[in-house]
C-alpha positions in Angstrom: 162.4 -71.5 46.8 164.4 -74.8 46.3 163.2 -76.0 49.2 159.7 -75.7 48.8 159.2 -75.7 45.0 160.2 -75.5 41.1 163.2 -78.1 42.2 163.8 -81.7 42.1 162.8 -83.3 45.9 161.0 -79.8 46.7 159.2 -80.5 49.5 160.5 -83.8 50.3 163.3 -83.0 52.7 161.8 -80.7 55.0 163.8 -81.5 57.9 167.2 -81.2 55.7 165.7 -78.0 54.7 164.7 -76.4 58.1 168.3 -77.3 59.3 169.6 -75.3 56.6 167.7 -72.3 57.5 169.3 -72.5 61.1 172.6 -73.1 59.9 172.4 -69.6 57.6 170.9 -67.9 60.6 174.3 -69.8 62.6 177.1 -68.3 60.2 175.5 -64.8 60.2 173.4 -64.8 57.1 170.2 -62.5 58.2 168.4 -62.5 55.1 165.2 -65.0 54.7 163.4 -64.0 51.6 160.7 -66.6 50.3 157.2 -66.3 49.2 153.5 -67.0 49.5 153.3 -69.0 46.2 156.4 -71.0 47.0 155.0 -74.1 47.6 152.4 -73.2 47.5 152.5 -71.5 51.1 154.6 -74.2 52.3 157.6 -72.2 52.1 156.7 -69.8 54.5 155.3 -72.3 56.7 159.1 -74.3 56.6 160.4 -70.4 57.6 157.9 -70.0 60.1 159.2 -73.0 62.1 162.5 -71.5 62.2 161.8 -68.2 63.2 159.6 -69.2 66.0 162.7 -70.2 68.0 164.9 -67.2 66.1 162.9 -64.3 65.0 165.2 -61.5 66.2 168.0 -63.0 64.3 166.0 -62.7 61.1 165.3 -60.2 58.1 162.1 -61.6 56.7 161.0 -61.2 53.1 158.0 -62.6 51.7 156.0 -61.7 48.4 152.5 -61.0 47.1 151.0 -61.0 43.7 151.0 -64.3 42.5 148.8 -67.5 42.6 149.9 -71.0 41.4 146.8 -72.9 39.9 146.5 -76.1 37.9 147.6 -75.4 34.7 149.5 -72.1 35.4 150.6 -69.0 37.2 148.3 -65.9 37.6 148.5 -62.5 39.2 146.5 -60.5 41.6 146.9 -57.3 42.7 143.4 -56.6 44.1 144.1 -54.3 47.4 141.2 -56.7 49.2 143.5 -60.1 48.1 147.0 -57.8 48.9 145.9 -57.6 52.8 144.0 -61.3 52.8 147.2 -62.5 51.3 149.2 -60.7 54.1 147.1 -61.8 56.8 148.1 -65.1 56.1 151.5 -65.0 55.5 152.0 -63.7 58.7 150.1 -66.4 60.0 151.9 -68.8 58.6 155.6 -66.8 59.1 154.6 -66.8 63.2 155.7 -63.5 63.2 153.4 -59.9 63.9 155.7 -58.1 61.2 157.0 -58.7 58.0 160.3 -57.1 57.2 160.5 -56.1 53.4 157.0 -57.2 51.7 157.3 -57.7 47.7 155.8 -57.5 44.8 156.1 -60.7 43.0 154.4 -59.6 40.1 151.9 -56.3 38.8 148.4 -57.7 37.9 147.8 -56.1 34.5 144.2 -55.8 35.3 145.1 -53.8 38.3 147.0 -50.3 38.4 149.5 -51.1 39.9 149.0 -47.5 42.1 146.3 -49.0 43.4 147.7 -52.6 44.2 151.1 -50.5 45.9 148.8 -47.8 48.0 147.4 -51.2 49.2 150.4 -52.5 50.2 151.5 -48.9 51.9 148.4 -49.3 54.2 149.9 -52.3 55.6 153.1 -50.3 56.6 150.8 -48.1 57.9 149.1 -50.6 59.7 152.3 -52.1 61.2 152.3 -55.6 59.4 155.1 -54.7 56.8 158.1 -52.4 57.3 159.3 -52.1 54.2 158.0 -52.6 50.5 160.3 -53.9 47.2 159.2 -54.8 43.7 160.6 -57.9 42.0 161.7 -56.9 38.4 160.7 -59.0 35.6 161.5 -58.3 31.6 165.2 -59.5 31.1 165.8 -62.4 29.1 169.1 -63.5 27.2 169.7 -63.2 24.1 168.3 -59.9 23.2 170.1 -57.0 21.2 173.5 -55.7 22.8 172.6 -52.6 24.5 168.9 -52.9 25.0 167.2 -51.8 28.1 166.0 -54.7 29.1 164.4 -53.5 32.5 163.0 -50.8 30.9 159.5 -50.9 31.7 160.2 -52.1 35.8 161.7 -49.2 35.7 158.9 -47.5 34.7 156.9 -49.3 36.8 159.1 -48.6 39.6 159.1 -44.7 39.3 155.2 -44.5 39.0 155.2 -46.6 42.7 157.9 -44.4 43.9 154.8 -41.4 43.7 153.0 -43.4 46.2 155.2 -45.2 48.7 158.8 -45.4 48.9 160.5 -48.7 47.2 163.6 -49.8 49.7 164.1 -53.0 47.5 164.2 -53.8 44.0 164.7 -58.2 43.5 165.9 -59.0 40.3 168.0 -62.1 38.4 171.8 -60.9 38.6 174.6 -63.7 37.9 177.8 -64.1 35.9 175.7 -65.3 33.0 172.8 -62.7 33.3 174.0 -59.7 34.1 171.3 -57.7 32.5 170.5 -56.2 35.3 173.6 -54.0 35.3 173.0 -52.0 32.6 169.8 -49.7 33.9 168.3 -51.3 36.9 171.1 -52.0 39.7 172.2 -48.1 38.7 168.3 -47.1 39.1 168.8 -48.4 42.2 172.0 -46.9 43.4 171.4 -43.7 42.5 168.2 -43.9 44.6 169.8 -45.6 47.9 167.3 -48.6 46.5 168.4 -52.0 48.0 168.8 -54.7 45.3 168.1 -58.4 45.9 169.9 -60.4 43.3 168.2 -63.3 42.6 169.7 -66.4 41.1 173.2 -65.4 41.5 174.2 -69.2 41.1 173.0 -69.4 37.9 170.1 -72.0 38.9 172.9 -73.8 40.0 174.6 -74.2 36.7 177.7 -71.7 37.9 178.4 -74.1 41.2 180.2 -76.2 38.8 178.1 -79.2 40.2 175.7 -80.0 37.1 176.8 -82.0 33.9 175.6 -81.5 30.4 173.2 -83.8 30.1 172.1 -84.3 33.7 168.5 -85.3 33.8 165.8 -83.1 35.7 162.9 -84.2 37.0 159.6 -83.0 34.9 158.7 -80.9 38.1 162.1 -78.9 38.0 161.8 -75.8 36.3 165.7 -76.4 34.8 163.9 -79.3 32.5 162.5 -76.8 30.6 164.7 -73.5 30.8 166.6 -73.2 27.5 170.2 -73.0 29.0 169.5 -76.7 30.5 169.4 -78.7 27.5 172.3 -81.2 27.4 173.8 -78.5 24.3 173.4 -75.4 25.7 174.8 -76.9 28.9 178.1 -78.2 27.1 178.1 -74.9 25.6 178.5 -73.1 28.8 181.2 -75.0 30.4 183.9 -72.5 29.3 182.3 -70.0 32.2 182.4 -72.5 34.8 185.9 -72.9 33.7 186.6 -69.8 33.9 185.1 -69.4 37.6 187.1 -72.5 38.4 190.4 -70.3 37.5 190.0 -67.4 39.6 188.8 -69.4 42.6 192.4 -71.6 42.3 194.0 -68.4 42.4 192.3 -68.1 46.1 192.9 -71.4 47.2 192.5 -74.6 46.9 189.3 -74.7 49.2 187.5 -72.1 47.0 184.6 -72.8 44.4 183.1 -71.6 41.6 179.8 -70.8 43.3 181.9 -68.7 45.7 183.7 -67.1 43.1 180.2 -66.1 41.1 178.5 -65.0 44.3 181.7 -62.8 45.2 181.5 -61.5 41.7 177.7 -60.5 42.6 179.5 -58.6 45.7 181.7 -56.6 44.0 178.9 -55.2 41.6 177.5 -52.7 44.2 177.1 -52.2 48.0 174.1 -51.9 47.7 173.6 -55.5 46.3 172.7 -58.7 48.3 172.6 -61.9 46.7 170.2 -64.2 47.4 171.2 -68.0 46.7 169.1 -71.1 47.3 169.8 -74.4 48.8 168.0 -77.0 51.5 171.7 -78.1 52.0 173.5 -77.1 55.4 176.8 -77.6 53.9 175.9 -75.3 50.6 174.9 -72.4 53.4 178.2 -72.2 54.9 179.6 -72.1 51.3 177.9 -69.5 50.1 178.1 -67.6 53.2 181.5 -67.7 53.2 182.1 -66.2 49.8 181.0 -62.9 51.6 184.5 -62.5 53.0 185.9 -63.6 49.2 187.4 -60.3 47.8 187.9 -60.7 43.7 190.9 -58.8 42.3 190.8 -56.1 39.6 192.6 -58.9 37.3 189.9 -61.7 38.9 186.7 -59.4 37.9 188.9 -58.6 34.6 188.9 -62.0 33.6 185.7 -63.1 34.3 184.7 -59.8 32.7 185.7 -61.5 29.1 184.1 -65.1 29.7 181.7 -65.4 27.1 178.1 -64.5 27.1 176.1 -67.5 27.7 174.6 -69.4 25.1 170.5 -70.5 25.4 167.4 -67.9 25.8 164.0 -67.9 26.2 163.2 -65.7 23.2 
C-alpha cells in the first residue's frame, strides 16, 4: 500500500517501488498482498510488472470490496461487481490466477453470503485459489478485555457455511495487539492463516519517525490519532523498549526487526505483512524472520506500556 497510496510520495517513485518488489521476491519473501483500491488500481498494476518476469516465485493477494471515490471510501459486495472487479485485477496482475482473494470490506447492503458464494464461484471458476476476509472492528483504547473482533468473527463463521476461509488479514503490532485476544485464536484453532497487517506500527515502531514530524495532508498518519506530535512523544517509551531487546541481539539489529519478530513468535500460523517502496527496508524486514526473541525479550516487551492515542 505505501507504494501506491495513503503515504507521502505514493505513487511518485514507481521505479524505486518496483525494485523493491524484486528485491523481496530476491531474499525469499513470497508473499505479494495489495489491492484493487490501492491506488486506485495502480497498485496492482506496479505488481503486475513484476510478476510478469517472476510469477512462479510469487504468492499473490489482492482484495475486493471497496471503491475509493471523491470524498470517501464505499463498499460493494454485489456478486455482478465481485467478478467485474476480479476480471480486472487479473488483468492488471498479468496473471490467469489469483492466489488468496480478500475481502476488504462486507457491503452492509449486501449479505455478505451472497457477496462470499460469489467469490466461491470464482474458485470454482479457476481465477482465485483461495479466499480470506480482512477483519475490521479493533480500535485502541477500548475497555480491557473487550472482544473487539467480535462481530468479524461473527462474520467469519456465517462465511465459513458457504466456502472455506484459509486467511483472516487483520492489524497485529506491538502497539495493537487486539487481535490476540479472540481473532488470531479463532484462527488457530481453525488452521485459518492470519495476515498481520501493520506490524510496524505505520511505521512508528521502526524507530525512524520523530514527534512532531510533519505528514503530508495525503498521508493517512496526518490524521491517525497516535500521530499527533503528543501522542507521538508519548509513545517513545515502546520504541525504547524495542531498541533494548534488539541491542541485546546485536548491534546490527533494529527495532522494526525486533516488532516484526515479536509478530513471529505470536503464532505459526501468523505472517506479517510490512510495507515499504524501499529496497534496503525489504532486506530488513526480511531478515527479522531468522530473529528468534527470548522468553525474557518477549517478557519485556510484554510490560511496555499500552500505547497512548485512539480513534474512539
Amino acid at each position: 500500500m505505501p507504494m501506491s497510496w495513503a503515504y507521502s510520495g505514493s505513487g511518485r517513485r514507481g521505479a524505486e517501488s518496483l525494485r523493491a518488489v524484486h528485491r523481496a521476491l530476491d531474499v525469499g519473501a513470497t508473499l505479494l498482498d495489495t489491492a484493487d483500491m490501492y491506488g486506485p488500481f495502480t497498485n496492482e498494476l506496479l505488481v503486475g510488472r513484476a510478476l510478469r518476469e517472476r510469477r512462479a516465485e510469487a504468492f499473490v493477494s489482492t482484495k475486493v470490496g471497496l471503491l475509493v471515490g471523491e470524498q470517501h471510501i464505499v463498499a460493494n459486495g454485489r456478486p455482478g461487481y465481485v467478478k467485474r472487479a476480479c476480471d480486472a485485477s487479473l488483468r492488471r496482475l498479468q496473471t490467469d490466477v489469483i492466489d488468496l482473494y480478500q475481502l476488504h470490506r462486507a457491503d452492509p447492503e449486501v449479505p455478505v453470503e451472497e457477496t462470499w458464494g460469489a467469490m466461491a464461484e470464482l474458485v470454482r471458476a479457476g481465477k482465485v485459489r483461495a479466499l480470506g476476509l480482512c477483519a475490521v472492528g479493533a480500535h485502541a483504547g477500548r475497555r480491557p478485555g473487550a472482544h473487539l473482533y467480535d462481530a468479524t468473527i461473527r462474520q467469519l463463521e456465517r462465511v465459513q457455511q458457504v466456502f472455506p476461509v484459509s486467511a483472516v488479514q487483520a492489524e497485529l503490532s506491538v502497539w495493537s495487539p487486539e487481535a490476540l485476544d479472540a481473532l488470531l485464536p479463532w484462527c488457530g484453532a481453525r488452521g485459518v492463516g492470519f495476515l498481520a497487517a501493520m506490524p510496524l506500527g505505520n511505521g512508528f515502531l521502526t524507530g525512524t519517525l520523530r514527534p512532531g514530524a510533519g505528514f503530508e495532508p495525503d498521508d493517512m498518519r496526518a490524521r491517525h490519532p497516535r500521530f499527533t506530535a503528543e501522542m507521538m512523544a508519548a509513545n517513545q517509551p515502546i520504541v525504547a523498549g524495542l531498541r533494548r531487546v534488539a541491542r541485546r541481539h546485536g548491534p546490527s539489529v533494529t527495532p522494526a526487526q525486533v516488532a516484526l519478530a515479536w509478530v513471529l513468535a505470536q503464532s505459526p500460523h501468523v505472517v506479517p505483512v510490512p510495507g515499504t517502496r524501499h529496497e534496503h527496508r525489504v532486506a530488513e524486514n526480511a531478515a527479522a524472520h531468522g530473529l528468534r526473541l527470548t522468553a525474557e525479550d518477549l517478557a519485556e516487551v510484554a510490560e511496555l506500556p499500552a500505547a497512548q492515542g485512539s480513534w474512539d
